[in-house]
N, C-alpha and C positions, 0 to 999 in steps of 0.2 A: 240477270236472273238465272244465270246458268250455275250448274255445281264449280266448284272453285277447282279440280283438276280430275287427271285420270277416267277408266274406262267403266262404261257400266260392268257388271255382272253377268254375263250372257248364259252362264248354266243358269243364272237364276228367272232373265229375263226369257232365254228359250222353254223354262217348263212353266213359267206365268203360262204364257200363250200357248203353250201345250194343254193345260186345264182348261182355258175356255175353251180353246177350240172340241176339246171332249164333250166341257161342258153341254156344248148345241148338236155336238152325235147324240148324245143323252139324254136331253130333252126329247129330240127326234125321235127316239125308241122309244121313251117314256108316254109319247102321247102320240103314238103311230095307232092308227084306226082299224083295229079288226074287222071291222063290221064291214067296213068299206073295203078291203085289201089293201090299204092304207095306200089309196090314190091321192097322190098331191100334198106338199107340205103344209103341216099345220098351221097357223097363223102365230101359233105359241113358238115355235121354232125359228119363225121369220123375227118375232118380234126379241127371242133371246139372240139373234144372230145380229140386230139390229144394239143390242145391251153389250154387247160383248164387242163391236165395232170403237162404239161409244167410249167405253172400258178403257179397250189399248189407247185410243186417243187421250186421253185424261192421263194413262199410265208414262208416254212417252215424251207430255208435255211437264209431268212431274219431277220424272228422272232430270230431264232435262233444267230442272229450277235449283238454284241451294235450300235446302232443305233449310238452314238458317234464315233462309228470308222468308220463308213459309211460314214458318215463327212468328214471324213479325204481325200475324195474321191471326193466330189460335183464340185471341180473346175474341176477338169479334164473329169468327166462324161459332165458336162455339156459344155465343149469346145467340147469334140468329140462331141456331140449330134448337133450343133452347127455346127461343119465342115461337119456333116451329112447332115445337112439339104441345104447347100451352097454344096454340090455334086449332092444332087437329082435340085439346080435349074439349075446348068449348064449343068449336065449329065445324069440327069434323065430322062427314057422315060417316053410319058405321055399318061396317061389312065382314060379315063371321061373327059377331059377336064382340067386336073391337073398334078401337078410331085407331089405326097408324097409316094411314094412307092421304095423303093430297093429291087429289085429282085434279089433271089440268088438261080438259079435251079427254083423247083415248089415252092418256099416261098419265101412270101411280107412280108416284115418288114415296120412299117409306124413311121419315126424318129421323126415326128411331138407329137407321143401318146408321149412317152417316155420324150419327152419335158418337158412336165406336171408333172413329180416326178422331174428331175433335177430341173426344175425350185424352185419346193419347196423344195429341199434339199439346194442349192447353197443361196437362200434368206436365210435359218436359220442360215447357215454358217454364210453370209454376216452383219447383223445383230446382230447374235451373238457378232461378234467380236468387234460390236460396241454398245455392251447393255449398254451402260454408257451414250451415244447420240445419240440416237435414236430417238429422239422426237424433235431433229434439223429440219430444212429444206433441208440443206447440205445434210444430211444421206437420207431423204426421197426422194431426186432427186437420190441421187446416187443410190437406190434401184429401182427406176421404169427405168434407164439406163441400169442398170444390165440385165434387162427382155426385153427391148425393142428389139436389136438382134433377139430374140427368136419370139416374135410377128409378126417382119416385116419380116421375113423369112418364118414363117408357113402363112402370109396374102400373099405374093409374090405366094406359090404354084400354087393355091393360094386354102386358106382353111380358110374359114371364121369362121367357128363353134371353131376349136381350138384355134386358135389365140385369137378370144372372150374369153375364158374361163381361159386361164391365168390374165387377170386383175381383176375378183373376187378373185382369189386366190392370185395376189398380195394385194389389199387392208387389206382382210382379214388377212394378216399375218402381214403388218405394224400394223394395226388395235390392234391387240394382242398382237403386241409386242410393242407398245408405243406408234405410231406416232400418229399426232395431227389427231383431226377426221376435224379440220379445213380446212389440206392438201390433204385429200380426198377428202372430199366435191369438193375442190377447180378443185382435177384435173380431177374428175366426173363432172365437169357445164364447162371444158375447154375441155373433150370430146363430150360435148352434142354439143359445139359449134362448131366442126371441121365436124362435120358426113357429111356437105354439101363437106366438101372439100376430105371425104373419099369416097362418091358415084361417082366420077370420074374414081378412081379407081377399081372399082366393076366390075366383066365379066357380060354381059348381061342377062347370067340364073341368076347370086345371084340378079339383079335388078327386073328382072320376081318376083322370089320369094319374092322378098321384094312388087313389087306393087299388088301383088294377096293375100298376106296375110291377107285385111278387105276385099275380095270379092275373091274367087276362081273362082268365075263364071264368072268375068272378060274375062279368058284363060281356059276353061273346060278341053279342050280337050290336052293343052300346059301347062304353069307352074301351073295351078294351078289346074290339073291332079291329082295327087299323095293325094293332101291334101283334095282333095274329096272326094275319096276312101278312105282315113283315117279315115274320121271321120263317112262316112257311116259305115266301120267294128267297129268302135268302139262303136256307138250308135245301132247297130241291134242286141250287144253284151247282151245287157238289165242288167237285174240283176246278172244273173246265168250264162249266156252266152250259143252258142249252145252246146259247148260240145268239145273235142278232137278232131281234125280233119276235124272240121264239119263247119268249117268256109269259107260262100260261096266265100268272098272276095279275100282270099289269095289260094283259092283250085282253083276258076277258074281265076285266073291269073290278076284279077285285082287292086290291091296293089302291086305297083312297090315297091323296096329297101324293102321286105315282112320280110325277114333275116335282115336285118340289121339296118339301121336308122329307120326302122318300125315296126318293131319287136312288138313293144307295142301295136299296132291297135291288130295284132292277138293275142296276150293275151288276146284282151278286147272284141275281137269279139269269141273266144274261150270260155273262161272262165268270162265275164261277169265285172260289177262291183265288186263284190264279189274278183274275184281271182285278180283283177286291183288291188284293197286297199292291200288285201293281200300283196303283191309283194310289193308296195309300205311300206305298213311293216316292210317289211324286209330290205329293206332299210333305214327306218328309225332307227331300231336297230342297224346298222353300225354308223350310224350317233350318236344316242346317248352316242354312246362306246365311241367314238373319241372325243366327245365333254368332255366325262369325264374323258380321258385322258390327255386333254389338262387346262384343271382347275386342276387336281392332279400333275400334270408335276411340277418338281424343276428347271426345267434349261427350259431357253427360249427355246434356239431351239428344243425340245423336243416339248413346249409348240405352236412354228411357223411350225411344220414337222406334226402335229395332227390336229391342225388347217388348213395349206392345204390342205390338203388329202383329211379330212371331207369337202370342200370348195369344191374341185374337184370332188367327187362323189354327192355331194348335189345339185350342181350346175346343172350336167350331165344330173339329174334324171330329176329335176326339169326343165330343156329344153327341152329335149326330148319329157317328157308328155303335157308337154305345147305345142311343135310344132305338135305332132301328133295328138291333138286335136282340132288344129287350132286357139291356145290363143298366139301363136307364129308365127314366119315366120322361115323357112326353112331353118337351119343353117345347118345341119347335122352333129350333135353331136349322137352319139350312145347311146345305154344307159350300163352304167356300167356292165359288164361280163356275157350280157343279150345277145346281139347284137353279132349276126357275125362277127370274128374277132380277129385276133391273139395278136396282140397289144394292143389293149383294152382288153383283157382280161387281157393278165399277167401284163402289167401296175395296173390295180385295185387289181388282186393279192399282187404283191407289194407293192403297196400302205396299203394293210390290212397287208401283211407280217411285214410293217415298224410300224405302230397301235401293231401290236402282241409286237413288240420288246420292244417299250418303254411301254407298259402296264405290263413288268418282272419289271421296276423300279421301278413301283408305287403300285403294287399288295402288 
């Protein structure tokens, strides 16, 4: 079960584990207790420290496998994941407004994150086995079928942010692996043209969200709430920011989702411009990793499993900070093993777990 030769990654595997470990600083500020002088750690801090434990274990036992035998595995991960998601819509209870959560005892598992690697496991499979025509028509429908399942399942939750996020990660992987950029294009201007027939579908907060996104001021005090205080913590943050704990916004309670899809206002209202790039940094060195493991790759699917990943964390970042800054509308996508959350963490664990693995091929 091991990688077939060579060393992990270590720039890449020391700034994995540099993120999470941020990650549960930042939780920790995010939901440190004014009220109280913030005596004793929160429960939310224990329990991401506890996600992020978890995390590397999954990460180290990944690295540790050939990614080709992993393979051997995508259909069936990806039907369970798949029957998961068709369990939370008919027996799921629902919480926010939504079913993407399986409760099991005091732990939520969210089958939608986990989506997001089968997905890109099952396309490398898929294509793989047709690296001969792949640049068909034929093979390129059958690939965006393959995925749609998965999309109209996590939009049914309904979860808009996730569902988004798997068709940069399909494109990008037909993209790499052959298909015509003809066929993209084509089914990018055949989505631009349904949107009128998708906002039928939308529950009335994701359409809040969406018409307060060029004016918050619209809704102040209603949808477009959140995204105010976002960008006031993020702009009072200045250069340097005020400091550790000192951030008025999230200390007196005004930045909802403060832990989670927001996470990044207090970063910026904390630690400033300065520590924002930073972070974003380090991020980027995830991404450059991936990207050079996916141009040294000998085998496609290797070449389509690096390519999504990095697609999937690129993407994540890049929403996130867009939404919380207001260059976006309000998907709520997290940010990468940043953001509060069990599944999102170990999902991006694994996802760098899977990066470790095929980087023993090419080292």
């Amino acid at each position: 079960m091991r990688a077939a030769k060579g060393r992990v990654d270590k720039v890449l595997l020391f700034t994995a584990v540099l993120i999470a470990l941020l990650g549960v600083f930042f939780v920790h500020s995010a939901t440190w207790d004014w009220q109280n002088d913030g005596h004793g750690l929160d429960s939310l801090v224990i329990k991401q420290a506890v996600w992020v434990l978890i995390g590397l274990v999954f990460l180290v036992v990944v690295a540790r496998m050939d990614y080709l035998r992993i393979l051997n595995y995508a259909y069936i991960l990806y039907v369970l994941n798949l029957a998961a998601l068709v369990f939370l819509l008919l027996f799921g209870g629902e919480r926010y407004g939504a079913r993407r959560w399986i409760t099991l005892g005091s732990v939520s598992l969210q089958p939608s994150e986990f989506i997001k690697i089968t997905v890109i496991l099952v396309l490398a499979v898929f294509l793989g086995e047709r690296r001969e025509r792949i640049g068909t028509l034929k093979n390129y429908i059958s690939s965006v079928i393959l995925i749609m399942p998965a999309v109209i399942l996590i939009f049914l939750q309904p979860d808009l942010g996730t569902a988004f996020v798997l068709i940069p990660i399909l494109f990008a992987i037909l993209f790499v692996c052959g298909a015509k950029v003809k066929y993209v294009l084509w089914n990018i201007a055949m989505g631009l043209v349904s949107l009128p027939f998708f906002w039928a579908f939308l529950k009335d907060y994701q359409k809040n969200r969406l018409m307060v996104f060029m004016n918050p001021n619209l809704d102040p005090l209603g949808a477009g709430y959140t995204i105010i205080q976002s960008k006031i913590a993020v702009g009072s943050g200045g250069m340097f920011g005020k400091g550790w704990l000192c951030g008025s916004q999230s200390y007196l309670k005004f930045l909802p989702e403060r832990h989670t899809d927001f996470i990044f206002s207090v970063i910026g209202e904390e630690w400033g411009f300065v520590g924002a790039i930073a972070l974003v940094g380090l991020y980027a060195i995830i991404i450059m990793r991936g990207v050079r493991m996916a141009s040294k790759s000998t085998d496609i699917q290797g070449k389509a499993i690096a390519v999504g990943i990095v697609t999937l964390i690129s993407f994540q970042v890049f929403v996130n900070i867009a939404m919380t800054t207001g260059f976006m509308p309000v998907v709520g996508l997290p940010l990468p093993a940043i953001s509060y959350g069990g599944s999102n963490t170990i999902v991006t664990l694994i996802g760098v777990g899977i990066l470790l693995s095929i980087s023993r091929r090419i080292e």
